[in-house]
C-alpha positions as CSV (number, residue, x, y, z in Angstrom):
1,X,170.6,135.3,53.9
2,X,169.4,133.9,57.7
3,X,165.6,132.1,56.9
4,X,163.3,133.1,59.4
5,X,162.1,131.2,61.6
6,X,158.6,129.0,61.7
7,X,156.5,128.0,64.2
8,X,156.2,124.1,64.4
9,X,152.8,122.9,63.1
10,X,152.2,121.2,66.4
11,X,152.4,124.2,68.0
12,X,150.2,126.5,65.8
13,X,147.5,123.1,66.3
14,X,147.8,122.5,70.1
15,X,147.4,127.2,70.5
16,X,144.2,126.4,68.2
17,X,143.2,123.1,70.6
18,X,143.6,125.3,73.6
19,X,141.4,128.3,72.2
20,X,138.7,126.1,71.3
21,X,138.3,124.0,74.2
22,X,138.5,127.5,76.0
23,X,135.7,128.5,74.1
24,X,133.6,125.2,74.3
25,X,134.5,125.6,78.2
26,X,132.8,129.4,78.2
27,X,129.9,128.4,76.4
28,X,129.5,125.2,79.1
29,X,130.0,127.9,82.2
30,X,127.8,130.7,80.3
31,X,124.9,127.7,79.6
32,X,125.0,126.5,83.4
33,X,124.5,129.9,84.3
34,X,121.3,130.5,82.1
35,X,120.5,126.7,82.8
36,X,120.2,127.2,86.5
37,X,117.9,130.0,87.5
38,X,115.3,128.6,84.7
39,X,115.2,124.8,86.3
40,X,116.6,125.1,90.3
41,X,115.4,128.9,91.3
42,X,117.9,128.9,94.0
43,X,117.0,131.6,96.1
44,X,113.6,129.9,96.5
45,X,115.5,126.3,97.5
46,X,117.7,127.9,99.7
47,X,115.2,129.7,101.5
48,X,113.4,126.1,102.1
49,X,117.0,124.5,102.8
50,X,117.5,127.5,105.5
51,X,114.3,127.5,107.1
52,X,113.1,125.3,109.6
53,X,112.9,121.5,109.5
54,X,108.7,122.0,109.2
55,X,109.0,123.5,106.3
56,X,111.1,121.2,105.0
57,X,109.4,118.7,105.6
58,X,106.1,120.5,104.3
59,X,107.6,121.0,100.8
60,X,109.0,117.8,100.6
61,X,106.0,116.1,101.5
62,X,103.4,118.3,99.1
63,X,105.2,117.2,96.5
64,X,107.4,114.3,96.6
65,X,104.9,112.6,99.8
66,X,102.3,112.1,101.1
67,X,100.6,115.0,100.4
68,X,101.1,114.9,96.6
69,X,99.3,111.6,96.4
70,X,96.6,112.7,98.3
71,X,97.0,116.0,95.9
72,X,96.8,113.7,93.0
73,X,93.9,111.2,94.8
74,X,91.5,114.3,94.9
75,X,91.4,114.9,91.1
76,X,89.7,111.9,90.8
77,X,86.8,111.7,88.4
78,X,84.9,108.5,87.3
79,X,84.8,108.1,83.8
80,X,82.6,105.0,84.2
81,X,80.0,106.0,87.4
82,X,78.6,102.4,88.8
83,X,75.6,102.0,87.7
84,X,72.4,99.8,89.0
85,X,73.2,96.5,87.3
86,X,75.2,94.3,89.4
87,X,77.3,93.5,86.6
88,X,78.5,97.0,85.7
89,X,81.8,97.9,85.1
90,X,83.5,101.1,87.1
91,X,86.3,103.2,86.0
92,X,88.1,106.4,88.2
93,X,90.9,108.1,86.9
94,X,93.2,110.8,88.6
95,X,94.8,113.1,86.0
96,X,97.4,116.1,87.2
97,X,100.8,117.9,85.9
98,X,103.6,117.1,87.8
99,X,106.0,119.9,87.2
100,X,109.2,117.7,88.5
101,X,108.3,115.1,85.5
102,X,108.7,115.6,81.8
103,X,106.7,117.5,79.4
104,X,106.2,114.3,77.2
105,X,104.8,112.4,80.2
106,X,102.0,115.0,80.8
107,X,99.4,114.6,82.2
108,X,100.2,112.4,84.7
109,X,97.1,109.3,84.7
110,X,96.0,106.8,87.9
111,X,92.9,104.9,86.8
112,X,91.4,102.0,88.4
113,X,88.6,99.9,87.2
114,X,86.1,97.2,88.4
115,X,85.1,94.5,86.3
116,X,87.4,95.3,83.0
117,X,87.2,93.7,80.2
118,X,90.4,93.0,78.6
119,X,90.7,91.1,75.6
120,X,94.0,89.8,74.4
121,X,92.7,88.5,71.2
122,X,92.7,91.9,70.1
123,X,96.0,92.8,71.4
124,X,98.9,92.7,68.2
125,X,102.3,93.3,68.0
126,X,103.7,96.6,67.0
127,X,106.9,98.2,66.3
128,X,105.9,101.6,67.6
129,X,103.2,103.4,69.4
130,X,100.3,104.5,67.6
131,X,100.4,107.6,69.0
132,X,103.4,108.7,69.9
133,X,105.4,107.4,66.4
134,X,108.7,107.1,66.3
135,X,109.6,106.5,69.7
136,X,112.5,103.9,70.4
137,X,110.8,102.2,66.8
138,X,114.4,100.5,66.0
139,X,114.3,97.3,68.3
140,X,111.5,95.2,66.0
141,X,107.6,95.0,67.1
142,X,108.2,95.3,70.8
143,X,104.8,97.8,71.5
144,X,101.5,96.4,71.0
145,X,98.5,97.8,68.9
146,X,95.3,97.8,70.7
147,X,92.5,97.2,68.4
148,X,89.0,98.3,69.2
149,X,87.7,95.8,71.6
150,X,91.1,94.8,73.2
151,X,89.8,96.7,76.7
152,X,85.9,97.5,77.6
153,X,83.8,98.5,79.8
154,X,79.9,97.4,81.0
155,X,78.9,100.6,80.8
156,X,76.0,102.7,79.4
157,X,78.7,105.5,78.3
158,X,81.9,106.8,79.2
159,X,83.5,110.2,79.4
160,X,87.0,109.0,78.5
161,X,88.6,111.9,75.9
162,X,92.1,110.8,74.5
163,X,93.8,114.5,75.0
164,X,92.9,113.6,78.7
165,X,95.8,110.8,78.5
166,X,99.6,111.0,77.8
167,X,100.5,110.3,74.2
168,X,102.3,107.0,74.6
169,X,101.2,103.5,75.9
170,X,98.0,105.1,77.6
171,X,96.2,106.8,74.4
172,X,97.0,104.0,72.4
173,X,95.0,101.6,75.5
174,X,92.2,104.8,75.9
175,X,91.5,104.5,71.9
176,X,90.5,100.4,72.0
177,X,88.4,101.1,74.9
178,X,84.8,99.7,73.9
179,X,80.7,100.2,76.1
180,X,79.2,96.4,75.7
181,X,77.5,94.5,78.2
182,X,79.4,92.0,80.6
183,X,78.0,88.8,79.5
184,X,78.4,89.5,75.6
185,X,81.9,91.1,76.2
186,X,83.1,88.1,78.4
187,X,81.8,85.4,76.3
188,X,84.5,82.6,76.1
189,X,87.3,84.9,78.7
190,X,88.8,83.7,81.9
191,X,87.2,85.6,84.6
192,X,90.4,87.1,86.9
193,X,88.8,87.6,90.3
194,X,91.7,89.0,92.2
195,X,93.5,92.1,91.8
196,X,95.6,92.4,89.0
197,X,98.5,94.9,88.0
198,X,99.3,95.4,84.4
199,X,102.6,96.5,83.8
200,X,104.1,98.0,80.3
201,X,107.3,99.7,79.3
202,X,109.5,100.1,76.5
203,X,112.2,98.4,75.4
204,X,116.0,99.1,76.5
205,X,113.8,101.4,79.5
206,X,112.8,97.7,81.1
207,X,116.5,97.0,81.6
208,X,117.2,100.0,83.2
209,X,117.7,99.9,87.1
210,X,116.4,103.6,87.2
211,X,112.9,102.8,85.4
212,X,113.0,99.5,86.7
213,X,113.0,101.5,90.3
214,X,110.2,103.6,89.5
215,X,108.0,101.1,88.4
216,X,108.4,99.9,91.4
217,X,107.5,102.8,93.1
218,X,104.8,103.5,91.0
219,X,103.0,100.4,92.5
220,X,103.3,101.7,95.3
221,X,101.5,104.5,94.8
222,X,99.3,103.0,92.9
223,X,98.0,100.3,96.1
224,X,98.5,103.5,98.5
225,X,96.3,106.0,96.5
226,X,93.7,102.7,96.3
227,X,93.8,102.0,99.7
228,X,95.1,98.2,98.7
229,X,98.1,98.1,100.3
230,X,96.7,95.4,102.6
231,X,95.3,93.2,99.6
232,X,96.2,89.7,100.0
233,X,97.7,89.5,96.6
């Protein structure tokens, strides 16, 4: 009696690779199509790519240019008005939603201040931020824990409100903010007169040519929006 015939096991396995690596590519082509339309609405980038080189240049400067910063530079609002004492402190932040950026960075915070307190004494080490927990935590105490005290301001009162901040490095900073008058608060501190830049980022993100870039740019923006981009330091 003739035995039938089998198929080999290899090829019953490489007829099941092939139909499943069809179906993970379908999924893929199905998922770019739903993908595409909800983040690049191409009919409304082609009709800027088609149209003339104004308009072009309009979109791409309201918001990637000029324009956005000055956008940005009109929401300003001081959180720490001057006031009579010549040794007052003075606080403006700009705060807006940049649609092109992440949801976790939201919103988007420029502050400058005159005459800040800052108070390293108060400054610990921390192996993730207070307020946003759990974010890259695995690398050791690489964040710091502001305590109350560790920034301040001369100031009668302030409006700052936490939810007006992003939930990382900023509302943990925000939270530690202290009102105290300038002699008392800078008892015993080096007095910085120059402008001074304060940089923070997390760790692995510091190494990173991509971050590194934007901090960069971020400066920047920062001395443009300020009007410091002639400052001698």
């Amino acid at each position: 009696m003739r035995a039938r015939s089998r198929r080999p096991k290899t090829s019953r396995h490489s007829l099941l690779w092939l139909v499943l690596a069809g179906c993970i590519l379908a999924v893929l082509f199905l998922g770019t199509l739903c993908w595409i339309p909800k983040q690049h609405p191409s009919r409304h980038y082609r009709r800027i790519l088609e149209g003339g080189s104004n308009e072009k240049d309009t979109y791409c400067d309201n918001h990637f240019g000029i324009g956005w910063m000055a956008h940005w530079n009109s929401t300003a609002k001081a959180l720490c008005p001057p006031g009579s004492d010549t040794a007052s402190s003075q606080m403006t932040c700009r705060s807006m939603n940049d649609d092109h950026m992440t949801n976790a960075s939201k919103p988007h915070v420029l502050c400058n201040a005159q005459k800040l307190i800052v108070n390293p004494a108060k400054t610990l080490a921390a192996a993730c931020p207070k307020h946003r927990p759990k974010y890259l935590c695995t690398f050791g105490e690489t964040y710091n824990r502001y305590l109350p005290g560790a920034f301040g301001l001369a100031c009668t009162s302030t409006a700052l409100q936490l939810e007006d901040f992003p939930r990382d490095h900023l509302q943990d900073i925000m939270e530690s903010f202290v009102t105290l008058p300038w002699d008392a608060a800078t008892q015993g501190l080096h007095r910085e007169g120059e402008l001074t830049l304060l940089v923070t980022r997390e760790v692995t993100e510091h190494a990173n040519v991509f971050h590194t870039l934007t901090d960069l740019l971020n400066v920047y923006i920062s001395l443009r929006m300020l009007n410091l981009e002639s400052h001698r330091r």
